[in-house]
C-alpha positions as CSV (number, residue, x, y, z in Angstrom):
1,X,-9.7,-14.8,28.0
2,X,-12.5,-15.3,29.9
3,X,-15.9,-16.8,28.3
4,X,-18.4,-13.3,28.6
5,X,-14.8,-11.1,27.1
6,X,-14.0,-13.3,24.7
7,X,-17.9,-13.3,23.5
8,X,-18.3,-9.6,23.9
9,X,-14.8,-9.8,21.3
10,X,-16.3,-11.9,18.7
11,X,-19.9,-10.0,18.6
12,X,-17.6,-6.7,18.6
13,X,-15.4,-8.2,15.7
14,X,-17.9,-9.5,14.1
15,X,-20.4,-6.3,13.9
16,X,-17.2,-3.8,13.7
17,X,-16.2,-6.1,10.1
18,X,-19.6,-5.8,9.0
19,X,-19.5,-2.1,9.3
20,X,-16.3,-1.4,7.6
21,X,-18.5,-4.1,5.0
22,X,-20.7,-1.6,5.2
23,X,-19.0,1.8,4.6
24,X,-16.0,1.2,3.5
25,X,-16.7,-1.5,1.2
26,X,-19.8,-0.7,-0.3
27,X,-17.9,3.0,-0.8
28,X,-15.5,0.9,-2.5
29,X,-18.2,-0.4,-4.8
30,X,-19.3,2.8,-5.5
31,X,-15.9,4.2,-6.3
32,X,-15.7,1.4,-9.2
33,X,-18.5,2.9,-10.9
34,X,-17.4,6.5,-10.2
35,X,-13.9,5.0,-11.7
36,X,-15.1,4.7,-14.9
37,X,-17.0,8.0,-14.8
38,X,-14.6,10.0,-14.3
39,X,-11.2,10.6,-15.0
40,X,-7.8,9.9,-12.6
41,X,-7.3,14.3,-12.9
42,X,-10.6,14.5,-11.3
43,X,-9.8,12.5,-8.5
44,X,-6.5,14.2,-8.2
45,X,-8.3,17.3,-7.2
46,X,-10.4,15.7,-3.9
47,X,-6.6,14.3,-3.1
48,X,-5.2,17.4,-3.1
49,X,-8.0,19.1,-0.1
50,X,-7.8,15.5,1.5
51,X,-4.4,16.4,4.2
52,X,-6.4,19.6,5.3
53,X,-9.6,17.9,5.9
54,X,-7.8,15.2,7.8
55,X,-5.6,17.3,9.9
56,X,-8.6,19.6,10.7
57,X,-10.6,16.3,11.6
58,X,-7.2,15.3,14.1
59,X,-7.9,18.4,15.6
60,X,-11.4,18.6,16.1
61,X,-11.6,15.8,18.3
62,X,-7.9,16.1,19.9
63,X,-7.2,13.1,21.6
64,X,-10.6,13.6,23.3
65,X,-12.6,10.0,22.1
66,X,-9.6,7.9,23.1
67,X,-9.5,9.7,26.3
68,X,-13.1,8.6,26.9
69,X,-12.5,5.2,25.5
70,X,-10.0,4.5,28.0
71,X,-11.7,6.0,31.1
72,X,-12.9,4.0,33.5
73,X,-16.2,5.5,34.3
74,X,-17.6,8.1,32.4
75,X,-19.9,11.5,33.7
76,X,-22.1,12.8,31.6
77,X,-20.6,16.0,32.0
78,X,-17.7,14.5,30.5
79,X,-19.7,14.2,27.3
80,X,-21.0,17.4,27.3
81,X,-17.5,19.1,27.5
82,X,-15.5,17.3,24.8
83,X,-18.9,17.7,22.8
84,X,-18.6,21.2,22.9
85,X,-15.0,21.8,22.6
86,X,-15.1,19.6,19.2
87,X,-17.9,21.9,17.8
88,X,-16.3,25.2,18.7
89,X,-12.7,24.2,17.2
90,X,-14.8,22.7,14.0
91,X,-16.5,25.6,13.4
92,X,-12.9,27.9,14.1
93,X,-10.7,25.3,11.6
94,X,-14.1,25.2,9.2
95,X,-13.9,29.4,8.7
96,X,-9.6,29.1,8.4
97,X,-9.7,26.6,5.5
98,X,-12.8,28.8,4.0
99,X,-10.6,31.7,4.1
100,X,-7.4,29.9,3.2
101,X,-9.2,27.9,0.0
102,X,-7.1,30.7,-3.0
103,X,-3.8,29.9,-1.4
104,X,-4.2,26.5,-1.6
105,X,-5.9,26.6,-5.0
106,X,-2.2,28.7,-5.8
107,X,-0.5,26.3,-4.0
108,X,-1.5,23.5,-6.2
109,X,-2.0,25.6,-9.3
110,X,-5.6,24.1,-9.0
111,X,-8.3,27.0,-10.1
112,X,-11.1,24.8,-9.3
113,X,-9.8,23.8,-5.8
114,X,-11.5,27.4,-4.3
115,X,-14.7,26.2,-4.5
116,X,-14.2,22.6,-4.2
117,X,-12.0,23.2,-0.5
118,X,-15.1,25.6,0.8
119,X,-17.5,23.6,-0.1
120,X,-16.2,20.3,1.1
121,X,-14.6,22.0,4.2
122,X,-18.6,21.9,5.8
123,X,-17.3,18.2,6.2
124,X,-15.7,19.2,9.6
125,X,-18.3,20.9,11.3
126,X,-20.6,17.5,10.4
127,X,-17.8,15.2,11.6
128,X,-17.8,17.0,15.0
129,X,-20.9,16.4,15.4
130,X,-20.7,12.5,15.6
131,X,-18.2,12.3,17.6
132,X,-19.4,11.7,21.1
133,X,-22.4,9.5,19.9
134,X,-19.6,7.2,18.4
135,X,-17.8,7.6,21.3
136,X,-20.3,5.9,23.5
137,X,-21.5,3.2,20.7
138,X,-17.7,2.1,21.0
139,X,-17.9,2.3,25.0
140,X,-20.2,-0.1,24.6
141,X,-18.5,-2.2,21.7
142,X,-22.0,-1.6,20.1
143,X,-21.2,-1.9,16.4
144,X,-24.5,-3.1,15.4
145,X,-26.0,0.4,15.8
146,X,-22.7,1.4,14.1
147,X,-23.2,-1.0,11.1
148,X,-27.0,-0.1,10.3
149,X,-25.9,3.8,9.9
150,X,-22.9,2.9,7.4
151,X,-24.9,1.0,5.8
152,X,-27.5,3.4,5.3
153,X,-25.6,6.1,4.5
154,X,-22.8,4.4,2.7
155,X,-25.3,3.2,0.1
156,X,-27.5,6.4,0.0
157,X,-24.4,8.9,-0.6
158,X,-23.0,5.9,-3.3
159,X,-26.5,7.0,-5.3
160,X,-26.0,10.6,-5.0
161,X,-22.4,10.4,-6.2
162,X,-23.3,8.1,-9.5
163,X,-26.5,9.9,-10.4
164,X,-24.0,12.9,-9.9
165,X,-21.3,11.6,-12.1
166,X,-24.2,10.5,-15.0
167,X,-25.5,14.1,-14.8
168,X,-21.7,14.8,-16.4
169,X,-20.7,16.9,-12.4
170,X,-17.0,15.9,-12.7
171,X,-15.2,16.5,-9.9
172,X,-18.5,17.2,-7.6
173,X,-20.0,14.1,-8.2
174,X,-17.0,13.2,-5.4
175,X,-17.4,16.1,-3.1
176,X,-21.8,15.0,-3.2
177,X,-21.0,11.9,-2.4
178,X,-18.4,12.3,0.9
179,X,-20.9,15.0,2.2
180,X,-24.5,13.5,1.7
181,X,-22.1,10.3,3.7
182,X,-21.0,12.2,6.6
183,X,-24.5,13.7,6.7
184,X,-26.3,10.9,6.9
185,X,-24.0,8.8,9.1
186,X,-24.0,12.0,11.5
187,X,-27.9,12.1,11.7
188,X,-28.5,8.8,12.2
189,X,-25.6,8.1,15.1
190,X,-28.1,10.9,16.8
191,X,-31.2,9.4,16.2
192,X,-30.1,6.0,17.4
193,X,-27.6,7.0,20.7
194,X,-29.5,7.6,23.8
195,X,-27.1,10.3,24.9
196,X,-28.2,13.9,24.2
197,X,-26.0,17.1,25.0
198,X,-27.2,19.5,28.2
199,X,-25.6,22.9,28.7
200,X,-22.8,22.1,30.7
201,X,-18.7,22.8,30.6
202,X,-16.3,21.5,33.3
203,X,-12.5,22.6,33.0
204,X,-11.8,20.0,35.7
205,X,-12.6,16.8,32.9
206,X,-11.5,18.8,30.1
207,X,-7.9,19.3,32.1
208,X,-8.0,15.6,32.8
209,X,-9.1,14.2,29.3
210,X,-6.8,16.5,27.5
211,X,-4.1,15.7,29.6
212,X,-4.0,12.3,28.0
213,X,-5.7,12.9,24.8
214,X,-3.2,16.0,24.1
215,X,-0.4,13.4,23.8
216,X,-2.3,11.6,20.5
217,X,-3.7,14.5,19.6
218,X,0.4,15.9,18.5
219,X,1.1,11.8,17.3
220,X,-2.3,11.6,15.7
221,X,-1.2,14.9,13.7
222,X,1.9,13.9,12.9
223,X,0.3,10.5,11.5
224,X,-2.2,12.0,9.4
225,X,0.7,14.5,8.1
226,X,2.6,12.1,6.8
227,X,0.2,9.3,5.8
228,X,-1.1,12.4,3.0
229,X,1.6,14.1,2.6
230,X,2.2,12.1,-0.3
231,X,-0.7,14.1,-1.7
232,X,1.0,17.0,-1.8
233,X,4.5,16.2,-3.2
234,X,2.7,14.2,-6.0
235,X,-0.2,17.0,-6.6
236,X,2.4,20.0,-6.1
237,X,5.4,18.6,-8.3
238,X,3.8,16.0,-10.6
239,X,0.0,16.4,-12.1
240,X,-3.4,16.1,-10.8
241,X,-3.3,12.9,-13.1
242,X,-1.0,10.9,-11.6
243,X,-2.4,11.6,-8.2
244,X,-5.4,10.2,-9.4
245,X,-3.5,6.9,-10.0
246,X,-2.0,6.7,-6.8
247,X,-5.2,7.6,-4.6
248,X,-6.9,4.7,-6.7
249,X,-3.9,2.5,-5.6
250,X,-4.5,3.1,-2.1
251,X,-7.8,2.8,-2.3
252,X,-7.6,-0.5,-3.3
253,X,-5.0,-1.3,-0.5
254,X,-7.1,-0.2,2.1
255,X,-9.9,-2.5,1.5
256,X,-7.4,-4.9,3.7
257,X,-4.8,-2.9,5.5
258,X,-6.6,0.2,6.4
259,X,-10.0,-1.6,7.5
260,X,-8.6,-4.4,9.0
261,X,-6.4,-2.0,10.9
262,X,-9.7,-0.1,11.5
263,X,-11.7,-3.3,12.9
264,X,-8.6,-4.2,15.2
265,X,-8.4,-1.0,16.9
266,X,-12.0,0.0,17.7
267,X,-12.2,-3.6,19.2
268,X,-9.4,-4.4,20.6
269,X,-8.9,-1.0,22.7
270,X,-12.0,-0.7,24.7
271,X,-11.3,-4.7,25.3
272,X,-7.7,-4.8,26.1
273,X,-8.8,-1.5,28.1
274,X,-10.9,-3.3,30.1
275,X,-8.5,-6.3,31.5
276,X,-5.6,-3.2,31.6
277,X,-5.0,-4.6,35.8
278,X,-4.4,-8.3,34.6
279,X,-1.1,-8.5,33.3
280,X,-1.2,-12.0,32.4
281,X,-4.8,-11.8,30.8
282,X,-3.7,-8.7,29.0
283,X,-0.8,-10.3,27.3
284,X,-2.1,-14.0,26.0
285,X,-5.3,-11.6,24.6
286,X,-2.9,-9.2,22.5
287,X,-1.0,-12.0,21.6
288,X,-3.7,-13.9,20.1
289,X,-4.6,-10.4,18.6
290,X,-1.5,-10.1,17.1
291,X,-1.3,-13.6,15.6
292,X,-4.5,-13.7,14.3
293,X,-4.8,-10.6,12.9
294,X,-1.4,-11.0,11.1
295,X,-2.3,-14.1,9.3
296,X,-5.5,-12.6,7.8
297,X,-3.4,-9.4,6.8
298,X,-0.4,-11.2,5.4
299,X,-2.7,-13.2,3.2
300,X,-5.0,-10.7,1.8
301,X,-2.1,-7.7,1.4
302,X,0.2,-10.2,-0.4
303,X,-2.4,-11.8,-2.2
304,X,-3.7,-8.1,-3.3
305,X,0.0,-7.6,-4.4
306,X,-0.1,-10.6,-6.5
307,X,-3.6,-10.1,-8.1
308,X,-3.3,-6.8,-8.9
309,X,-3.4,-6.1,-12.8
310,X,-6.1,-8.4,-13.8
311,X,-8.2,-6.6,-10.9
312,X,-7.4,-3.3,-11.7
313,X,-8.1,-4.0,-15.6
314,X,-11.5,-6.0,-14.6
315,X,-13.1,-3.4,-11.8
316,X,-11.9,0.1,-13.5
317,X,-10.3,0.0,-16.8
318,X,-7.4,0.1,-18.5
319,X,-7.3,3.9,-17.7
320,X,-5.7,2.7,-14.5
321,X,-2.9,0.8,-15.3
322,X,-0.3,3.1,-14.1
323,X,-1.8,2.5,-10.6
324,X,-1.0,-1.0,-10.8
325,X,2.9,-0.8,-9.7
326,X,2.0,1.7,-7.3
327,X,-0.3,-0.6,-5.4
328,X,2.2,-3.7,-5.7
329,X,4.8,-1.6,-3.2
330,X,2.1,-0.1,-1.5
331,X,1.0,-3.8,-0.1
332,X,4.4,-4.5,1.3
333,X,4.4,-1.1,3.8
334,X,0.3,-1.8,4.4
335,X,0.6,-4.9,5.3
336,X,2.6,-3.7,8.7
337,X,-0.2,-1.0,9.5
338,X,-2.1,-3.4,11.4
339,X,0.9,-4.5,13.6
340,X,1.8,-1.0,13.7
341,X,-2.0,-0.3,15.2
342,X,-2.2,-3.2,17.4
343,X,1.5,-2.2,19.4
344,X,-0.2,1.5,20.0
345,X,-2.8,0.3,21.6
346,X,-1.2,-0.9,24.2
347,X,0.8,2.3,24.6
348,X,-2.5,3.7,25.3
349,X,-4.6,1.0,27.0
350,X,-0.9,1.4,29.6
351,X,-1.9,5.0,29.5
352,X,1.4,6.2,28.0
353,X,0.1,8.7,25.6
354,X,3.8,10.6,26.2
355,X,5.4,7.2,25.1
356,X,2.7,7.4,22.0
357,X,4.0,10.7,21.0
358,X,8.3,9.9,21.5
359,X,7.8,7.1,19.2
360,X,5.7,9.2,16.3
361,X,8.1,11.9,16.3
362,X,10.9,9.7,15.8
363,X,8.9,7.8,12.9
364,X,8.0,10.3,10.9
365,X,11.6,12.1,11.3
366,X,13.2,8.7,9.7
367,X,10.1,9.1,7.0
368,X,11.6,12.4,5.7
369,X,14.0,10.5,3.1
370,X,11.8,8.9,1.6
371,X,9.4,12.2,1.1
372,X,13.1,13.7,-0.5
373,X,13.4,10.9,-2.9
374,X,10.3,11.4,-3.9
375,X,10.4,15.2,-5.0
376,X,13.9,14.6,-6.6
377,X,14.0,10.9,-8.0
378,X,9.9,9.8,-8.5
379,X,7.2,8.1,-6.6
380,X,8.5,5.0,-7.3
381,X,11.2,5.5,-4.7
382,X,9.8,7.0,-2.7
383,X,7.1,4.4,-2.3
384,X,9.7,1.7,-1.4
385,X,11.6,4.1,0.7
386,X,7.7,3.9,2.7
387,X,8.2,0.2,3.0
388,X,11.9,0.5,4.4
389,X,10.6,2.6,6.9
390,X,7.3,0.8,7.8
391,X,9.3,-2.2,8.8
392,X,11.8,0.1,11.3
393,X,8.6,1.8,12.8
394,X,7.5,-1.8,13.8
395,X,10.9,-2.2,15.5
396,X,10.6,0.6,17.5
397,X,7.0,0.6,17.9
398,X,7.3,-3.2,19.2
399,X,9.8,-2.5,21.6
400,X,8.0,0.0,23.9
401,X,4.9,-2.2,23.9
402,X,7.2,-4.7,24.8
403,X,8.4,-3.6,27.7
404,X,4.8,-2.6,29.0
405,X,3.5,-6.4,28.8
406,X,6.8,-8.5,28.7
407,X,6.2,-9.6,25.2
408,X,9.8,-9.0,23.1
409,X,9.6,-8.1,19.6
410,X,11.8,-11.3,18.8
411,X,8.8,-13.3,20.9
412,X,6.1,-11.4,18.1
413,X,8.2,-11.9,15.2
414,X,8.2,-15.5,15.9
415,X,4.4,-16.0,16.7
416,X,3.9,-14.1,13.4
417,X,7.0,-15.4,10.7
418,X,5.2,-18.7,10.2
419,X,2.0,-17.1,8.6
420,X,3.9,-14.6,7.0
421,X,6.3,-17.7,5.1
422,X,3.0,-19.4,3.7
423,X,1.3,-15.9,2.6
424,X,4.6,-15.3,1.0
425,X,4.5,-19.0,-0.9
426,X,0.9,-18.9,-1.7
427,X,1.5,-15.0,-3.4
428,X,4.1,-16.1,-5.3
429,X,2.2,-19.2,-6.8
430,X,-0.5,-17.2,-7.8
431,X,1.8,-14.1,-9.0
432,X,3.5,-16.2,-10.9
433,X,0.4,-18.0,-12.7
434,X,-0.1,-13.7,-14.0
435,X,3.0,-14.8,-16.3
436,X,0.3,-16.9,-19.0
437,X,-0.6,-14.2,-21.5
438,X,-4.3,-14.9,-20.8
439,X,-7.1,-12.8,-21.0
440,X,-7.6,-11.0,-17.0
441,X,-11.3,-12.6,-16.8
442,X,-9.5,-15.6,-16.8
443,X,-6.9,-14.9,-15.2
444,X,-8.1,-13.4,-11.7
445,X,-10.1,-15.9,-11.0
446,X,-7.1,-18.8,-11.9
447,X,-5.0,-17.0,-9.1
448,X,-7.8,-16.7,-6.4
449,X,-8.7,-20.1,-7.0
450,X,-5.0,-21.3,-6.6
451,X,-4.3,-18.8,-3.5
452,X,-7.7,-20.2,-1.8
453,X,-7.0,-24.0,-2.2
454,X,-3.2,-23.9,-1.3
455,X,-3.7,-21.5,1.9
456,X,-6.7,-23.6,3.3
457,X,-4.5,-27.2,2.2
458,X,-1.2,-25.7,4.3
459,X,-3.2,-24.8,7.1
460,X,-4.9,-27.8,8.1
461,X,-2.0,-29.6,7.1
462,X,0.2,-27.3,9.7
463,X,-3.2,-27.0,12.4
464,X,-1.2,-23.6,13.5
465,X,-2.9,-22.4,16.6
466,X,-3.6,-18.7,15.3
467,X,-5.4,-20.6,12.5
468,X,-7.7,-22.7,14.1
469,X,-8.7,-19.5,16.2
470,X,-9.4,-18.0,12.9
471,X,-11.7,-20.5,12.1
472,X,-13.3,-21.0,15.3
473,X,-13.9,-17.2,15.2
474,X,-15.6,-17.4,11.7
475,X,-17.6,-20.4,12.6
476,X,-18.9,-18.3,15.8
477,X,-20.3,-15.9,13.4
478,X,-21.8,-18.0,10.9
479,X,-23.3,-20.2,14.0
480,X,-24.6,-17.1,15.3
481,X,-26.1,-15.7,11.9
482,X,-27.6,-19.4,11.4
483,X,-29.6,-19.3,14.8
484,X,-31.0,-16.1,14.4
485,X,-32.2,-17.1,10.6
486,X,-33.6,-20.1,12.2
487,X,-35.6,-17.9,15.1
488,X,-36.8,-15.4,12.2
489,X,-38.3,-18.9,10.5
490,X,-39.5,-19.8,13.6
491,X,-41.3,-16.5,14.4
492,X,-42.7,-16.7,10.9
493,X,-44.4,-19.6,11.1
């Protein structure tokens, strides 16, 4: 990896960790609070409207921002035509849902969902909005701009939703805070992107673009599908109640799996893209992708697994225990979304959006049985029936990448076993330290003290190669952050 990519990689996943910091995580703060405010039923409700929203949002932008991504050189009139396409089909899916809001409030046997789905359903039209300025902040692997808006508008809608849920708003306290979010991040992706829209359509790039982007648009789809439809055999033959239980479990596992997944892909795709002629380049950079993403993922989703109760009971109550299984099996499947991410970009960055597509129908047919188990036998099953199936979509998902960059799935599974071994020794160490009947203020911070010291004393024992990139990549950043303190100092004085 040449010096100027490989510094363009490290500002890129630096800035892009900092903003899922920023949103996602200070979000995650937020929902703590809310956690206590409200009650699991309530957030069983904003579960049960969250597959529409997210298939409407797969549809809205269609492929279209990948499409771009990849592209080589961009037109403006390019922007101009997917910009317009997303609005018109977010306005279209926005008046469907509006008019479909009593079916699904039957559906669910939900009275309040009517008002809730309408009102929250304004979300797309927002979303659309965003999209191209995104589009060209990730072009440019600019997530500084990126990070100031989530950060604005991650802590501004956090206020609205608490001063929401103090005021005794229930369930809305949740649909003020997702809205005033997407609001703000919208509105201030505009204000900082240089890029404004000018009347123009052209079926020519909108043929091209969608010829690839149609392809992920039907796998994206058939993602989001299944990654909520859990929501709907839970909220349709359970209670809103125990929804609420699960949503806060995978909440909590996707302040690892979800947003590492999320830094990985917005960085790694427009890079990888970019070195897509250089066969040999393009294969020792996703293979230190893949080995140093893994060994941050393994530790923190196995740890998480480990750690579980005591955090649950500290950061939200004992309300929430019921969630605390749930999000024990739930690490096992998340801790493969990463890989999972990291194969399909190179199905993409290749350009074989039909490839994308084969392999997501065929995942998501195998994930049926578990979906079964879990109407007739509970979600228990069904949840571990998701981690059965997580590891067989790896299989297949490594094998076509495979063959696109001559890098076997055996070759991956060995660059990535060693890590996983010493995540699996450390979490069980500091699972089995949760045994002491001990008081969880205690108890938490025994078993992250214990996790920390044995991880960092195996891998400078072992000095594996994945690792020291690790820590070369973090020094970077802190070397960075330390220079520019110093020139703020400077400038001072």
């Amino acid at each position: 990896m040449s010096e100027s990519l490989k510094n363009k990689t490290v500002r890129g996943v630096g800035w892009s960790f900092v903003d899922n910091i920023a949103s996602s995580g200070v979000t995650f703060l937020v929902g703590l609070v809310l956690a206590r405010l409200l009650t699991p039923a309530e957030y069983g409700i904003m579960a049960m409207i969250a597959i529409f929203i997210a298939v409407s949002n797969s549809i809205v932008d269609s492929g279209f921002s990948n499409a771009l991504i990849r592209k080589v050189r961009v037109e403006r009139v390019d922007y101009n035509t997917v910009f317009y396409f997303n609005l018109a089909v977010s306005v279209l899916l926005y008046v469907l849902l509006f008019l479909a809001s009593p079916s699904i409030s039957v559906f669910f046997k939900e009275p309040e969902l009517v008002k809730v789905t309408r009102v929250i359903g304004s979300v797309l039209v927002i979303n659309a909005l965003a999209i191209i300025p995104r589009t060209v902040f990730v072009r440019d692997v600019n997530f500084k701009t990126q990070t100031k808006v989530s950060l604005i508008s991650s802590v501004s809608s956090g206020a609205v939703g608490i001063v929401m849920a103090l005021s005794g708003m229930g369930v809305w306290s949740l649909v003020g805070q997702q809205l005033s979010r997407q609001s703000l991040n919208s509105l201030f992706l505009w204000v900082y992107c240089k890029w404004k829209p000018s009347l123009e359509f052209s079926i020519e790039s909108f043929r091209e673009l969608f010829g690839f982007g149609s392809k992920l648009l039907l796998s994206g789809l058939l993602s989001t599908v299944y990654q909520n439809v859990y929501y709907i055999i839970i909220g349709r033959f359970y209670s809103s109640s125990l929804l609420g239980q699960y949503t806060r479990a995978e909440q909590f596992n996707m302040i690892f799996s979800s947003n590492l997944t999320s830094v990985v892909q917005r960085v790694s795709y427009p890079v990888l893209s970019s070195i897509q002629e250089d066969p040999k380049r393009l294969r020792e950079a996703y293979r230190k992708v893949i080995k140093t993403t893994m060994l941050i993922t393994f530790a923190c989703m196995l740890g998480l697994a480990a750690v579980a109760k005591p955090l649950i009971v500290i950061l939200i109550g004992e309300k929430w225990l019921p969630s605390v299984y749930f999000l024990q099996i739930i690490c096992f499947s998340g801790m493969l979304y990463p890989l999972h991410a990291i194969n399909l970009n190179i199905l993409q960055v290749k350009g074989r959006s039909d490839l994308f597509l084969k392999l997501e129908v065929i995942k998501r047919i195998i994930a049926i049985a578990p979906i079964l188990i879990g109407v007739f036998y509970g979600i228990e099953y069904m949840l571990w029936g998701s981690v059965f199936t997580a590891f067989i979509s790896y299989f297949l998902n490594s094998h076509y990448s495979a063959r696109l960059i001559d890098y076997p799935t055996m070759d991956q599974m060995k660059d990535i076993l060693p890590t996983f071994f010493i995540s699996s020794i450390v979490a069980f160490f500091m699972w089995c330290v949760s045994l002491f009947d001990i008081s969880a203020y205690i108890l938490l911070p025994m078993q992250l003290s214990l996790g920390i010291l044995l991880a960092f004393i195996i891998y400078e024992k072992l000095r594996l190669p994945e690792y020291l990139e690790v820590r070369q990549l973090v020094c970077s950043l802190l070397h960075r952050k330390n220079k520019l303190d110093n020139k703020q100092i400077w400038t001072k004085n």
